[in-house]
C-alpha positions in Angstrom: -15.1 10.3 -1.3 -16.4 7.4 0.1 -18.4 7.1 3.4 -16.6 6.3 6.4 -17.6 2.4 6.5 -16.8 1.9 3.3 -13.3 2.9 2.5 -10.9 0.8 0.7 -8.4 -0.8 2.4 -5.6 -3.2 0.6 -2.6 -5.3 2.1 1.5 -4.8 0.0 5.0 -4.7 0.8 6.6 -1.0 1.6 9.4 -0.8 -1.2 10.4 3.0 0.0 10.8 5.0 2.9 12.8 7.6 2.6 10.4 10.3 2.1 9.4 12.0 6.0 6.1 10.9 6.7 5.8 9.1 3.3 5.8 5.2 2.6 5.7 3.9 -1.3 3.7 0.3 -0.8 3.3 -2.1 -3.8 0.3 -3.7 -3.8 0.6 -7.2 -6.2 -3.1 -8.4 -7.4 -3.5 -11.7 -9.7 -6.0 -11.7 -12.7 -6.8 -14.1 -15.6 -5.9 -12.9 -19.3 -9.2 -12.3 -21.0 -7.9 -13.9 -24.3 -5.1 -16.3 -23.1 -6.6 -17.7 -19.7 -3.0 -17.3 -18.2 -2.7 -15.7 -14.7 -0.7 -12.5 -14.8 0.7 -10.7 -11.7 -0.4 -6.6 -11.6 1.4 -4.5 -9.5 0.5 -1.3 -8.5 2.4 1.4 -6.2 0.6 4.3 -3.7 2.1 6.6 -1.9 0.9 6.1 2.0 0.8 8.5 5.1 2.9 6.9 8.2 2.9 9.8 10.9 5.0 8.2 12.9 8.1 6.8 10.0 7.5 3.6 11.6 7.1 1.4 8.4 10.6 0.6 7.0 11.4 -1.8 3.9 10.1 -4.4 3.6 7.2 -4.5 6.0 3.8 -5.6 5.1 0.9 -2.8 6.0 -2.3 -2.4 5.4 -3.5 1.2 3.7 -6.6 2.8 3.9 -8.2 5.0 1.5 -8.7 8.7 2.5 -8.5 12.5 1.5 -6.1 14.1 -0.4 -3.0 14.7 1.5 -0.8 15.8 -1.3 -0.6 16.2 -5.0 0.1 12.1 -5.0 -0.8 11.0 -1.1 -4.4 9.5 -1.0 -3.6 6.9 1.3 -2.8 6.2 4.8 -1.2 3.6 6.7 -3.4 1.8 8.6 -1.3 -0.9 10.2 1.6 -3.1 10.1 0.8 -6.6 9.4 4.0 -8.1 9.5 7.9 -6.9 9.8 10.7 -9.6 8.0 12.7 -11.2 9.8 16.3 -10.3 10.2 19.3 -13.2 10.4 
């Protein structure tokens, strides 16, 4: 576990909700192919803490590392960075 200052923190899109409490968020990072020097998209998903079910799909949060909450919860919501728009 990391010390307090340093925690990781990283920026996706929530792609679930529907667990209590729970938010899946994606998190997309781009890295260069060791052999074939072509970009490739990586996307990873973590399972995020949101107290409050106030992240809904869609929305763009940042997450925080911290300790275990559950078998797969290791991460918390730290804030919402943006909410789409709706037409």
């Amino acid at each position: 576990m990391p010390e307090r200052g340093s925690r990781r923190t990283m920026i996706g899109e929530v792609i679930s909700d529907k667990m209590d409490k729970t938010v899946v968020v994606q998190v997309e990072r781009r890295v260069r192919h060791r052999m074939y020097k072509k970009f490739v998209t990586l996307r990873s998903r973590y399972k995020a803490h949101d107290e409050q079910n106030a992240c809904k799909v869609g929305d763009i949060v940042q997450i925080v590392e911290s300790q275990p909450l559950s078998r797969d919860k290791r991460w918390r919501v730290q804030k919402r960075v943006s909410r789409p728009e709706v037409a």
